[in-house]
C-alpha positions in Angstrom: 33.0 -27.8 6.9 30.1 -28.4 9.4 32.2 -27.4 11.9 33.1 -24.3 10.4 30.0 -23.2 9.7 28.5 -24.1 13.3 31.2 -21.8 14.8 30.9 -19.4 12.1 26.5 -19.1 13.1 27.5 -19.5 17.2 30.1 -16.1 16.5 27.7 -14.1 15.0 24.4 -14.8 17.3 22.7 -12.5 19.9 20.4 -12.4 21.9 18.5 -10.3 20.2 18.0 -12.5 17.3 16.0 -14.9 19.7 12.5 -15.6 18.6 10.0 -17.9 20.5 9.2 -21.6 19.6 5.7 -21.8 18.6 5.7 -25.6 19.2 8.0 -26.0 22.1 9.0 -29.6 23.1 10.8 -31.1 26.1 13.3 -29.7 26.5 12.6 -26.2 24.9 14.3 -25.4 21.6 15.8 -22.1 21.2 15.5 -20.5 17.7 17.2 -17.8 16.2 16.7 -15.4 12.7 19.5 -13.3 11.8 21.1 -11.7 8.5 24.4 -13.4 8.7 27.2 -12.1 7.6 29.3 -15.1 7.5 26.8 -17.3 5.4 25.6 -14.0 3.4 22.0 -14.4 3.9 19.3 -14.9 6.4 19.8 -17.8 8.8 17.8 -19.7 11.0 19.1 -21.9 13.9 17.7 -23.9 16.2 19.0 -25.6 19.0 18.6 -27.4 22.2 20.5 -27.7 25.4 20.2 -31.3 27.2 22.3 -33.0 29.4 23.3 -32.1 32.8 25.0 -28.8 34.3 28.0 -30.9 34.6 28.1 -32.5 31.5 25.9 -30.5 28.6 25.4 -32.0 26.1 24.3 -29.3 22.4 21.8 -30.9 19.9 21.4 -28.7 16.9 18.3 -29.1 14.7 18.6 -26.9 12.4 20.6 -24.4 10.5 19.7 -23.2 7.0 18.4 -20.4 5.0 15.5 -18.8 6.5 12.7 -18.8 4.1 10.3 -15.7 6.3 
């Protein structure tokens, strides 16, 4: 089920629904806001990218309603 749902909020994502992290950490988090259509509200995601190029390595935060 948290499978389905990560792939359902990576699908529907754009760039365009970036916003910037007011308390950015090492490395940055990116956050996104967006009226999904596969949850059937407003979302918030955020995520971080760590790792190396060959090996990445995706830590999600968060992912629930967004409450703003």
């Amino acid at each position: 089920m948290m499978w389905e749902a990560l792939c359902g909020a990576f699908e529907e994502v754009r760039v365009d629904f970036y916003q910037i992290d007011r308390n950015p950490q090492e490395p940055p988090a990116y956050i996104f806001i967006w009226e999904s259509k596969f949850f059937g509200k407003r979302v918030y995601l955020k995520f971080k990218l760590k790792g190396t190029r060959r090996k990445p390595v995706l830590w999600v935060y968060s992912c629930h309603t967004a409450h703003f």
